[in-house]
C-alpha positions as CSV (number, residue, x, y, z in Angstrom):
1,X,37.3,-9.2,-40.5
2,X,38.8,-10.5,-37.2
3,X,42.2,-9.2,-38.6
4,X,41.7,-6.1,-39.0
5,X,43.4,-3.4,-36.5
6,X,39.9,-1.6,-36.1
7,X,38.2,-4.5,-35.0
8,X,38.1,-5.2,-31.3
9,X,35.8,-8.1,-31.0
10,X,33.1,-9.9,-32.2
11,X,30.0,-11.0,-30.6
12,X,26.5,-12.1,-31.6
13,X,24.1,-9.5,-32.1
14,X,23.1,-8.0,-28.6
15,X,19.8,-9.3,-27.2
16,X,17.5,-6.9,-25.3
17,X,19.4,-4.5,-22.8
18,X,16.8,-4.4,-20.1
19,X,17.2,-8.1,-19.3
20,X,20.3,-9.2,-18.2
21,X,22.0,-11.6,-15.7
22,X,24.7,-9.1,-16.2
23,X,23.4,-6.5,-13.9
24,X,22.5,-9.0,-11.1
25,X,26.1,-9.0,-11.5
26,X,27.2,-5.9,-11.0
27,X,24.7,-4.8,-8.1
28,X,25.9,-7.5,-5.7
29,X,29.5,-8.2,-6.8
30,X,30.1,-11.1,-9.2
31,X,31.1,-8.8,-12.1
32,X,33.9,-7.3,-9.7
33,X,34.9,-10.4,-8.1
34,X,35.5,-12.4,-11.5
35,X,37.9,-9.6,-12.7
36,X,41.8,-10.2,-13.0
37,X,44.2,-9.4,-10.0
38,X,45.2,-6.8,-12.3
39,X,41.7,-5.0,-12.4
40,X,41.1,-5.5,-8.5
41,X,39.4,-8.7,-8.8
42,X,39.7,-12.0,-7.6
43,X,39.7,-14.1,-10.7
44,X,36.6,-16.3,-9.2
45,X,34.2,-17.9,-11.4
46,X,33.3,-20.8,-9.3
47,X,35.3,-23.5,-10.0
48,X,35.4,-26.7,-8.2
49,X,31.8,-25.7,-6.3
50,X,29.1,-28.1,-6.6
51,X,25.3,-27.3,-6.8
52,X,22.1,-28.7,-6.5
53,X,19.1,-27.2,-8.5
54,X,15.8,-28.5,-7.6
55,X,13.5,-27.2,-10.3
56,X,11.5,-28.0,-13.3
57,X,13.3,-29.6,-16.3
58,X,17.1,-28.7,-17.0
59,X,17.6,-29.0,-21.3
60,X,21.0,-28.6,-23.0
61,X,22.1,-25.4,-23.6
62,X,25.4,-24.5,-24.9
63,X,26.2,-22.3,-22.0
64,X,26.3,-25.2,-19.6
65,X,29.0,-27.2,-21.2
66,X,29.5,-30.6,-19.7
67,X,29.2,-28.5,-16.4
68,X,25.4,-29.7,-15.7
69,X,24.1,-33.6,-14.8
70,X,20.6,-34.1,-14.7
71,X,19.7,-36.7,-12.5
72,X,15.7,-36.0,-13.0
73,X,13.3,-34.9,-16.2
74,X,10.0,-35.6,-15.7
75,X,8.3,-32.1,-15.7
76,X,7.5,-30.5,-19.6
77,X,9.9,-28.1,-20.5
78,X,7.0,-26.4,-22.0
79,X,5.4,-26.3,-19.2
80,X,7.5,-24.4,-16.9
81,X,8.5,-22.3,-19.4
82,X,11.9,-23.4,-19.5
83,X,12.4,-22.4,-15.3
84,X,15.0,-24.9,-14.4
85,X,16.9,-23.6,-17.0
86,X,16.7,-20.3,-16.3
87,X,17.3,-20.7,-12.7
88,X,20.5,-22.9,-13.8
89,X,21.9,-20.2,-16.4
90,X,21.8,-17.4,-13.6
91,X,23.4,-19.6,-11.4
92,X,26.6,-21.1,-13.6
93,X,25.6,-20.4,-17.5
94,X,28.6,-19.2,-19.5
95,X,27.3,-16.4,-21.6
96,X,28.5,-18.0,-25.0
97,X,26.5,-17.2,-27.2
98,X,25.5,-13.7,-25.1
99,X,27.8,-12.3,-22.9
100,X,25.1,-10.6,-20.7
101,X,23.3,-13.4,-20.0
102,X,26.8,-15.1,-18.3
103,X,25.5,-16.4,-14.4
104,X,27.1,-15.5,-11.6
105,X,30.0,-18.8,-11.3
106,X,30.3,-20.0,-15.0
107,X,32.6,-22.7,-14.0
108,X,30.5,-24.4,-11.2
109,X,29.2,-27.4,-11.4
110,X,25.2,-28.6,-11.7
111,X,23.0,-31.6,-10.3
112,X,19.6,-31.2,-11.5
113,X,16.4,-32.8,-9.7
114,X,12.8,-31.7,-9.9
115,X,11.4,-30.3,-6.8
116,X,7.6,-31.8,-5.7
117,X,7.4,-36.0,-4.8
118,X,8.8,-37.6,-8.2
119,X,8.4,-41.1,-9.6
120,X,11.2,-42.2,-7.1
121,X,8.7,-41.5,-4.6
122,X,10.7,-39.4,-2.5
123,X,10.3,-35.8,-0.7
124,X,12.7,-33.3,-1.9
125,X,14.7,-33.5,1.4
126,X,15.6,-36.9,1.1
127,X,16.6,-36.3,-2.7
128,X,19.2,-33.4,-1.4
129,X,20.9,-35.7,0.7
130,X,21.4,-38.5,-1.5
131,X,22.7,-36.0,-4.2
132,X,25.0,-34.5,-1.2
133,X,26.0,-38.0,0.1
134,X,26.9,-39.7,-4.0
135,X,28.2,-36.0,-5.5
136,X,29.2,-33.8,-2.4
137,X,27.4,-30.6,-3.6
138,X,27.5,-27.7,-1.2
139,X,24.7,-25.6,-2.2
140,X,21.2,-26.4,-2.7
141,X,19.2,-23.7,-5.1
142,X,15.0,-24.1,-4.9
143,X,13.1,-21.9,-6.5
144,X,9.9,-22.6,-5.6
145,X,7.0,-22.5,-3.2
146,X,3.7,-22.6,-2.4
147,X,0.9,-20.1,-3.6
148,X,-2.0,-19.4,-1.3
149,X,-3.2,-16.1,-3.8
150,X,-7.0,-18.2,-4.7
151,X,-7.0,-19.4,-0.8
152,X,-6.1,-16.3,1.2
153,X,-7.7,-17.8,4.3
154,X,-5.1,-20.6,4.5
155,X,-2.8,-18.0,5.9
156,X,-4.4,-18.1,9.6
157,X,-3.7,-21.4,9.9
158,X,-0.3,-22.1,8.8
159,X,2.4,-23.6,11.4
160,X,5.6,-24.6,11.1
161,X,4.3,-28.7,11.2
162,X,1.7,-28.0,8.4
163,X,4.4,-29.6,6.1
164,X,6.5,-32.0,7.0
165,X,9.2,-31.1,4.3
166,X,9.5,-27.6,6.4
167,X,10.9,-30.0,9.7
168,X,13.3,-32.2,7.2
169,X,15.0,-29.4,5.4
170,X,15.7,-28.0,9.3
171,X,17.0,-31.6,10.1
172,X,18.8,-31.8,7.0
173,X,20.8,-28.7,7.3
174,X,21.6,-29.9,11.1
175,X,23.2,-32.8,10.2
176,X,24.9,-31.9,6.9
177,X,26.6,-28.5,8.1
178,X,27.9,-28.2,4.7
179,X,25.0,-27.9,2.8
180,X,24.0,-24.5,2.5
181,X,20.0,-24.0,1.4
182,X,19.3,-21.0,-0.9
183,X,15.4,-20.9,-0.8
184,X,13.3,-17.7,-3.5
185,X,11.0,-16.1,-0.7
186,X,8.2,-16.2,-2.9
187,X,5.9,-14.1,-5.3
188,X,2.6,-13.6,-2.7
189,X,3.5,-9.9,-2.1
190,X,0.8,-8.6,-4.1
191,X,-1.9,-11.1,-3.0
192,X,-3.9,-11.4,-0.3
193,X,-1.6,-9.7,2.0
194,X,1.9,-7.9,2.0
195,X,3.2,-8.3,5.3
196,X,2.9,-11.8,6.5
197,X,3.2,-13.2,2.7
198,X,5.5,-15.8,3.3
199,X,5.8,-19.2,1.6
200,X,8.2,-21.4,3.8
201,X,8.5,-21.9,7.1
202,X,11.3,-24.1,8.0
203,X,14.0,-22.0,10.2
204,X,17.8,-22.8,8.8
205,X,17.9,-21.8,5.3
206,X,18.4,-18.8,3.3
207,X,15.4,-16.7,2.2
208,X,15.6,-14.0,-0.9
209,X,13.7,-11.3,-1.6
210,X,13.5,-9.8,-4.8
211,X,14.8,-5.8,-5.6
212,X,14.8,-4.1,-9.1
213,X,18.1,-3.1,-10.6
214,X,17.9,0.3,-8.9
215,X,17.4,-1.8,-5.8
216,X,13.6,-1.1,-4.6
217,X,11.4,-3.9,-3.4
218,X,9.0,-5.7,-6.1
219,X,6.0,-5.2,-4.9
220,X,5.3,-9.4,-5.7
221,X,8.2,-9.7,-3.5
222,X,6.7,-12.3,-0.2
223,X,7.4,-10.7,3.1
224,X,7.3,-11.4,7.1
225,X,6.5,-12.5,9.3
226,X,6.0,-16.1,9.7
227,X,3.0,-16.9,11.9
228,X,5.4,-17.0,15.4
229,X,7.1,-13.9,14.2
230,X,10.3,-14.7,12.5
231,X,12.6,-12.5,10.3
232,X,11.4,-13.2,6.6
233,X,13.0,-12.5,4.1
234,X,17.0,-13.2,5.5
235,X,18.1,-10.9,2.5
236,X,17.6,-10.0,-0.9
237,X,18.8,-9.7,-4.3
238,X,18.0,-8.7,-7.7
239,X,15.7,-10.4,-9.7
240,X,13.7,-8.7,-11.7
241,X,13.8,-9.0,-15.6
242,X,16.5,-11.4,-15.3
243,X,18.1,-12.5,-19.1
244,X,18.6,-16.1,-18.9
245,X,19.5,-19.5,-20.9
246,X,16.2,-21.0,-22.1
247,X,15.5,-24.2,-24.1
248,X,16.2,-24.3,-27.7
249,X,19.4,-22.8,-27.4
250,X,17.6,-19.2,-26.6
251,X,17.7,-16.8,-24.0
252,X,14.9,-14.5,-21.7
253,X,13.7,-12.8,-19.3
254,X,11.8,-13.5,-16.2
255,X,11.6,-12.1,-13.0
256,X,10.8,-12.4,-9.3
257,X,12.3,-14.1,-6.2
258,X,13.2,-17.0,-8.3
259,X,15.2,-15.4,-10.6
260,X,16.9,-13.2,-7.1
261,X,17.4,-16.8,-5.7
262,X,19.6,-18.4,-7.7
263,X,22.0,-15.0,-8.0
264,X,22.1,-15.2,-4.3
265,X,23.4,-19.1,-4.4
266,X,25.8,-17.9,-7.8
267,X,27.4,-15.9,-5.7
268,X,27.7,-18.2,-2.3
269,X,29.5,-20.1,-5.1
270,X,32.0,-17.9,-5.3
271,X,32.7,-16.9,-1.7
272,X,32.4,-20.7,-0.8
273,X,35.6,-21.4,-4.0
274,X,37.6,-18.4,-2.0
275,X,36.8,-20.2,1.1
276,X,38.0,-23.3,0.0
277,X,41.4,-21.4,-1.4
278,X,41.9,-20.4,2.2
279,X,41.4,-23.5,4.0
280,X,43.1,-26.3,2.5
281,X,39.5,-27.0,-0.2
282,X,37.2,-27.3,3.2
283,X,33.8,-26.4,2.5
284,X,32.0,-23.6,4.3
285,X,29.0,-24.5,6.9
286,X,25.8,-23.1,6.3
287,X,25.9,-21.3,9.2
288,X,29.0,-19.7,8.1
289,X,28.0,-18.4,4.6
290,X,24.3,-17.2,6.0
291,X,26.2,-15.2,8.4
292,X,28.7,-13.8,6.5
293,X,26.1,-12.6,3.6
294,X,23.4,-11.3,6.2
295,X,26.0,-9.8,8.1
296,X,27.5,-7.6,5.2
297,X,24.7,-7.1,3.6
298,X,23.9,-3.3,3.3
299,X,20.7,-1.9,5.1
300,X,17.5,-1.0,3.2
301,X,14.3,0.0,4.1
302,X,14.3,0.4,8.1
303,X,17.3,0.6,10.1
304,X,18.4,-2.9,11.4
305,X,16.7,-6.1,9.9
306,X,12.8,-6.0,8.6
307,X,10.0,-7.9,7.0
308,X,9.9,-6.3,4.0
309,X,14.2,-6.7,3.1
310,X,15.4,-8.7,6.0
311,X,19.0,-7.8,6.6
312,X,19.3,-6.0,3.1
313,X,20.4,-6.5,-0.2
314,X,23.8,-8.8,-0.4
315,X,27.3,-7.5,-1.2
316,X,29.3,-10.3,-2.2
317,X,33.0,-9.1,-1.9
318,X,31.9,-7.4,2.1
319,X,31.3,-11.0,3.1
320,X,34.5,-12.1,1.3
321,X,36.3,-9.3,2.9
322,X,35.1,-10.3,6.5
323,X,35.9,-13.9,5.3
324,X,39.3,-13.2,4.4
325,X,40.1,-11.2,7.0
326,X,39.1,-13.7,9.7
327,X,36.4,-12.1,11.8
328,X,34.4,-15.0,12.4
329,X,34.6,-17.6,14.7
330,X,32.8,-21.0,15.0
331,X,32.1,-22.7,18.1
332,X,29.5,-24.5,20.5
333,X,27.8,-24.0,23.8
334,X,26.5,-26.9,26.0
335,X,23.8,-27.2,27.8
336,X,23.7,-25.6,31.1
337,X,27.5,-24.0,30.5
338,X,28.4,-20.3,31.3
339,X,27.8,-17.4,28.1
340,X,31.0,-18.2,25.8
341,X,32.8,-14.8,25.7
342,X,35.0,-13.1,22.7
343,X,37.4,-10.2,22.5
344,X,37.2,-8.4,19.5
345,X,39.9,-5.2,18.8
346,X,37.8,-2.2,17.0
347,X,40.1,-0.3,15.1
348,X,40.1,3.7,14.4
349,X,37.7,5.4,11.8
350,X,35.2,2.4,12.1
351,X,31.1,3.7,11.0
352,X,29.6,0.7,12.3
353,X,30.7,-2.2,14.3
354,X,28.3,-5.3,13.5
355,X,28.2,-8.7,14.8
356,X,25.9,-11.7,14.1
357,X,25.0,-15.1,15.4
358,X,23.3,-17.9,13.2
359,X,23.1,-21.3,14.2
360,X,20.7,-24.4,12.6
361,X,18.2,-24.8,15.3
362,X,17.4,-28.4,15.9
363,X,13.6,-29.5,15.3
364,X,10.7,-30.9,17.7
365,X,8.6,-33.3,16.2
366,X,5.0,-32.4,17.2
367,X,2.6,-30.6,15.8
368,X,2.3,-26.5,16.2
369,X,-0.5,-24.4,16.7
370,X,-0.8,-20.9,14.5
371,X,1.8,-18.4,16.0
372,X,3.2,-21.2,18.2
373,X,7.0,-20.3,18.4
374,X,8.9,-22.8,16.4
375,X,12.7,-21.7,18.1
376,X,13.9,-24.5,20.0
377,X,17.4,-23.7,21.4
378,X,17.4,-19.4,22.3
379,X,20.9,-18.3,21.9
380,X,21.2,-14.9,22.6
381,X,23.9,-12.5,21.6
382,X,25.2,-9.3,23.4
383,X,28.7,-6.9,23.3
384,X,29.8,-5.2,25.9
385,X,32.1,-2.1,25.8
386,X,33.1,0.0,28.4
387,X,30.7,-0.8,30.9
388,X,27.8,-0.8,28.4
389,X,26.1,-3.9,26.9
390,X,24.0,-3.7,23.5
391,X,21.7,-6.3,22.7
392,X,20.6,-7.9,19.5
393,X,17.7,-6.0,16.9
394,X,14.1,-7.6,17.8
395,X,11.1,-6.9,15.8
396,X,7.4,-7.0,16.6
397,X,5.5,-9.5,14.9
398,X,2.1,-7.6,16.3
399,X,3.2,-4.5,14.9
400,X,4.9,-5.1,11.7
401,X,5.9,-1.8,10.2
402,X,7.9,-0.5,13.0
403,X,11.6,-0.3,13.2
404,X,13.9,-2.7,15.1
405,X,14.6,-2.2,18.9
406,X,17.0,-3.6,20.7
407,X,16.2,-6.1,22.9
408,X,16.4,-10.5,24.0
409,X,15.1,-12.0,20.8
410,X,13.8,-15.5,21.7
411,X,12.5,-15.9,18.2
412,X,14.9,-16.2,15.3
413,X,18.0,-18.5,15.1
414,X,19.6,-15.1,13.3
415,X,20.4,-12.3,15.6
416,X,22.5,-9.1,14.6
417,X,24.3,-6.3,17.3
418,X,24.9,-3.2,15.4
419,X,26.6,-0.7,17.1
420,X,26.8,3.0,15.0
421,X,30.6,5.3,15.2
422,X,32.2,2.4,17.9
423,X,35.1,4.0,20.4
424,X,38.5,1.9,19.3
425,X,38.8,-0.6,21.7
426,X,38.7,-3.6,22.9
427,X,34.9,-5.2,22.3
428,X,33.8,-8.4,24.4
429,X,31.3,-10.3,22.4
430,X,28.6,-12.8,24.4
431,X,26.8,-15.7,23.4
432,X,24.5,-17.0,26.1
433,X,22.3,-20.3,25.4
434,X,19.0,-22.0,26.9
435,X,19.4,-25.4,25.3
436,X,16.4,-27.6,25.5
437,X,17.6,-30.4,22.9
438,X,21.0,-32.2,22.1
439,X,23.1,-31.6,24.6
440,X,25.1,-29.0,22.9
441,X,24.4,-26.0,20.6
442,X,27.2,-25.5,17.3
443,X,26.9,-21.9,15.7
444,X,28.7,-19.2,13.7
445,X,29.6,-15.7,14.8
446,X,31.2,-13.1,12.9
447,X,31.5,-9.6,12.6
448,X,32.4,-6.5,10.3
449,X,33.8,-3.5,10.6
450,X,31.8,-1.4,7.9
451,X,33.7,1.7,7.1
452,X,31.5,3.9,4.7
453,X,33.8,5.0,1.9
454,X,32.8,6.4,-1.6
455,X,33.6,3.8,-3.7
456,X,32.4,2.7,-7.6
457,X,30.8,-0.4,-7.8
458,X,29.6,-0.7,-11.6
459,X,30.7,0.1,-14.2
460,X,33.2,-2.2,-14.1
461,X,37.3,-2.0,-15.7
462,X,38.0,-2.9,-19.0
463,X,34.2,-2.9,-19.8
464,X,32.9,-1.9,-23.7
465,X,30.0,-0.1,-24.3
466,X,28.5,1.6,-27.3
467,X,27.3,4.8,-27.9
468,X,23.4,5.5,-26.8
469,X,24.1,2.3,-24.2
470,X,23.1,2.0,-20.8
471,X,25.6,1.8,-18.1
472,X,24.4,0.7,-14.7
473,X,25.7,2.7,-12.5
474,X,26.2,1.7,-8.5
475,X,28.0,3.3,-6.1
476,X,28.5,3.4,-2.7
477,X,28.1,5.6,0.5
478,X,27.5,8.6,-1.4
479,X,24.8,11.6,-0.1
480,X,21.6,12.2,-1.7
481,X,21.2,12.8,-5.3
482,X,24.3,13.0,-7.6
483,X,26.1,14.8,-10.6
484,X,26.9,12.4,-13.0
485,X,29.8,13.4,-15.7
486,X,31.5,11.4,-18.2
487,X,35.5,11.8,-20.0
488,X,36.8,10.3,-22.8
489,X,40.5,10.9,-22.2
490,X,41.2,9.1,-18.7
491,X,39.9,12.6,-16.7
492,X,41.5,15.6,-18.1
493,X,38.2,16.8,-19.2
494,X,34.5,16.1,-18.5
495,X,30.6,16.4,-20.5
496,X,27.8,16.2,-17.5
497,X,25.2,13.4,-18.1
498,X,22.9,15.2,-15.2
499,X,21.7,13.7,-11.8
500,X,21.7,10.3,-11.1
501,X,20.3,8.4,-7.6
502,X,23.3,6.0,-6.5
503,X,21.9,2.8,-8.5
504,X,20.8,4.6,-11.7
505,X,20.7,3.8,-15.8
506,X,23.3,6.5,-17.3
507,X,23.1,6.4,-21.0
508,X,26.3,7.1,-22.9
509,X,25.5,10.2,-25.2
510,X,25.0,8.9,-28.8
511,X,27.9,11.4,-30.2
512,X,30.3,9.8,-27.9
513,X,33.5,9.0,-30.1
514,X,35.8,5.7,-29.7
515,X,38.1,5.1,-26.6
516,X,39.6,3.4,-24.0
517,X,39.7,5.9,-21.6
518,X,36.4,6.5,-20.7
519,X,36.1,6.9,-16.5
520,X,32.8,8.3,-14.8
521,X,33.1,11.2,-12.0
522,X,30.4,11.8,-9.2
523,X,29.7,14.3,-6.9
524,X,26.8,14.4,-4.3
525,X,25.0,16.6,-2.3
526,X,27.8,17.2,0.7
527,X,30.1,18.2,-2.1
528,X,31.9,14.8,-1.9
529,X,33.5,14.0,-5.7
530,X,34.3,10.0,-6.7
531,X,36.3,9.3,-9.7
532,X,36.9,5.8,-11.1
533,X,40.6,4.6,-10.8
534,X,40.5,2.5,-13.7
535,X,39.1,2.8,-18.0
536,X,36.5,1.5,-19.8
537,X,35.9,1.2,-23.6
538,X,33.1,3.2,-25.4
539,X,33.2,1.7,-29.2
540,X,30.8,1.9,-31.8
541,X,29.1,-1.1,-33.5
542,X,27.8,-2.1,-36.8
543,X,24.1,-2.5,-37.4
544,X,22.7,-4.0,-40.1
545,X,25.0,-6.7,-40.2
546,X,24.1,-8.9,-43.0
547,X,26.3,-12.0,-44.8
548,X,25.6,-12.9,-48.3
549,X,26.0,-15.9,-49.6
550,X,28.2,-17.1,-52.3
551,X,26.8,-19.2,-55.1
552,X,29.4,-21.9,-55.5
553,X,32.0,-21.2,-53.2
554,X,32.5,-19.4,-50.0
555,X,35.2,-17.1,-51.6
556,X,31.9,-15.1,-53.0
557,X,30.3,-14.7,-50.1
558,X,30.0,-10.8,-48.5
559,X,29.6,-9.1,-45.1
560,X,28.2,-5.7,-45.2
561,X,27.3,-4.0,-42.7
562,X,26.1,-0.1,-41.7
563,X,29.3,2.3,-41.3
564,X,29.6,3.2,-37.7
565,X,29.6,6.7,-37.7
């Protein structure tokens, strides 16, 4: 059958379309990124990156390979459902047996542990940096938290010493720079309160929020702020009705923020393997990567940073473009010494000019009233041009819903300058400090140059899709609603598939005949028309596939199948 000059390939029999890893993909850049030079991509599938999931139970699965160590099993697979699995499959599983459940970096490699005190006796803190210290692993995935839905009252008393494992996580990611923590924001959205939902406290790792495939908020999704008014979540990413490996060689769905967590540490996978391509196999710091995601990420919800989406929903290849290019710097300021200064050269046609500071504030060990302020060392960022000086977004813990201003923010160890349609020019970028522990202050500043161009970000090159199948379709900087039409031979003519919103399900019409010149054309409101530069496939497939078995021998045995028509 294989043979045959009408057969293109041959896969297992599709699971489910509405659960898939491989839209996760496709919304924040994975699917792009893994493509061929050829196709625009980068060819990454993180290879050589090392991670540590701590979760429930990790089983075998095919799609892990030899690719995943489990170093602890002590929690029923039943129990969880088959989480850790999950979790690991979105991260680095391999699709065999299902294409669309492939994670984000199928070649990375795996340490399992379960989160919560273990036999060994140890918090999972300590656990991290023993796995760091005997395997080097530079990411840290934990999809888990704590649930106050049956206790809503614990929430006006919650500080940032109520747990102790909130302080060592801070202390760990101090002195292990390179370990980055990937933390799920949590599921208490729809609980006892919206705002103010939050289900960690500790101030150095990476928070995710959970959006749908079209990219709205779950309403489950935990949210800011924390009790002294910090940013919560830092950003988000797509996890809802996530198709992932389970035990038993299966796959399924689940969904919330710990299915959008581990597709936000997938792909820090993949921008920390081009990192290390660049610089001689170093690994990234933390502060690094959570600056170059937050700082690329695209805005949603209010302008600037809020509770409900933090700094937006992550675009992978942005932060590998700011990476690549170089617009970053990492430094440190000592205690008591003059604001560190930076010249930065804006080029023409720029939409927005944004800069960001992160660095892994150091911890006080004492114990912390409700809404006491948890920041330790206040950096504060500022950019001058021409005379004028903008300061960093600050929100208003008191008043939760309203936008961003711009103003000293003496609360978060994340702090973003935005500044809309910049002058070309020569920028000068400032980073003042009141240091009150250590002697000296290290952090990461970068910046971006976001120029708002049309541009197709799913479907992908080279894809295949069959008639009456949904395509997710994402694009970019487009106005308002848009005209969505499809052709079948490379764009000389066109069949309208009606209006789309900018992240949309387009179904390929169920007449569509075979080809491998399908390309998609847009146009929105302002008249503005976007046409994909490269092909996909649109090709039927058999149904009914059914194989009959031979009596004696396998010459007997028969595969029929319904004629695609």
């Amino acid at each position: 059958l294989a043979a045959q000059e009408w057969t293109q390939f041959i896969t297992p029999k599709d699971a489910p379309k509405e659960l898939a890893n491989y839209w996760g993909a496709r919304l924040h850049g994975a699917a792009q990124l893994r493509l061929p030079y050829s196709l625009g991509g980068l060819q990454l599938t993180g290879k050589g990156v090392k991670v540590g999931v701590w979760d429930g139970n990790v089983g075998s699965h095919v799609d892990y390979g030899d690719r995943v160590q489990r170093l602890e099993f002590e929690m029923d697979l039943k129990s969880t459902e088959a989480h850790g699995m999950h979790v690991t499959g979105t991260i680095a599983g391999a699709g065999l047996l299902d294409f669309r459940a492939r994670g984000m970096a199928p070649e990375a490699e795996v340490w399992t542990s379960n989160f919560n005190v273990s036999s060994n006796g140890k918090i999972v803190p300590l656990e991290m940096f023993e796995v760091w210290q005997a395997h080097k692993i530079s990411l840290t995935n934990n999809s888990y938290g704590l649930s106050y839905r049956s206790i809503c009252e614990a929430y006006n008393s919650l500080s940032y010493s109520t747990y102790s494992s909130e302080a060592a996580i801070d202390i760990l990611s101090a002195d292990v720079p390179t370990l980055t923590h990937v933390f799920a924001a949590g599921n208490e959205g729809a609980y006892c309160k919206s705002l103010g939902s939050i289900t960690h406290r500790a101030k150095n790792p990476i928070y995710v929020g959970n959006v749908t495939h079209l990219e709205g908020l779950d309403a489950s999704s935990s949210r800011g702020p924390s009790d002294d008014g910090r940013l919560y979540p830092t950003i988000c990413a797509r996890g809802f009705s996530v198709y992932s490996t389970l035990d038993d060689q299966r796959y399924g769905g689940m969904s919330g923020t710990s299915m959008a967590c581990p597709t936000v540490t997938g792909h820090l996978a993949l921008l920390t393997e081009r990192y290390k391509m660049l610089n001689g196999n170093a690994i990234p710091t933390n502060d690094l990567l959570k600056a170059l995601i937050a700082n690329t990420a695209r805005d949603e919800g209010r302008e600037g940073p809020d509770y409900e989406y933090g700094y937006g929903v992550i675009e992978t290849p942005e932060a590998i473009k700011a990476m690549e290019s170089k617009w970053y710097k990492q430094d440190q300021i000592k205690i008591g010494e003059a604001a560190k200064q930076y010249e930065i050269e804006v080029p023409k046609g720029v939409d927005e000019l944004r800069v960001m500071l992160v660095w892994n504030d150091p911890v006080a060990i004492k114990s912390y009233a409700y809404g006491e302020k948890a920041l330790i060392n206040d950096l504060d960022l500022t950019v001058q041009y021409n005379g004028q000086t903008t300061q960093a977004w600050v929100l208003d813990k008191d008043q939760p819903t309203l936008p961003a201003t711009r103003g000293k923010n003496d609360i978060d160890n994340i702090e973003q300058v935005l500044i809309s349609s910049p002058a070309a020019g020569k920028y000068k970028i400032n980073v003042a400090a009141d240091i009150k522990q250590g002697g000296k202050q290290p952090f990461a500043l970068t910046w971006y140059f976001a120029k708002k161009v049309p541009e197709f970000v799913s479907p992908v090159p080279s894809e295949t899709y069959r008639p009456s199948e949904y395509i997710l379709l994402n694009v970019k900087n487009m106005l308002g609603r848009l005209n969505v039409e499809l052709s079948y031979d490379g764009g000389k003519s066109f069949v309208n598939l009606g209006e789309k919103t900018k992240h949309a399900l387009v179904t390929i019409p169920e007449d569509a005949k075979p080809t491998n010149e399908a390309i998609l054309r847009v146009t929105d409101e302002a008249a503005n028309v976007l046409i994909m530069q490269r092909p996909f496939t649109i090709m039927g497939q058999p149904s009914d596939v059914e194989l009959i078995e031979g009596e004696c021998t396998n010459d007997d045995w028969k595969l029929t199948w319904k004629e695609v028509s």
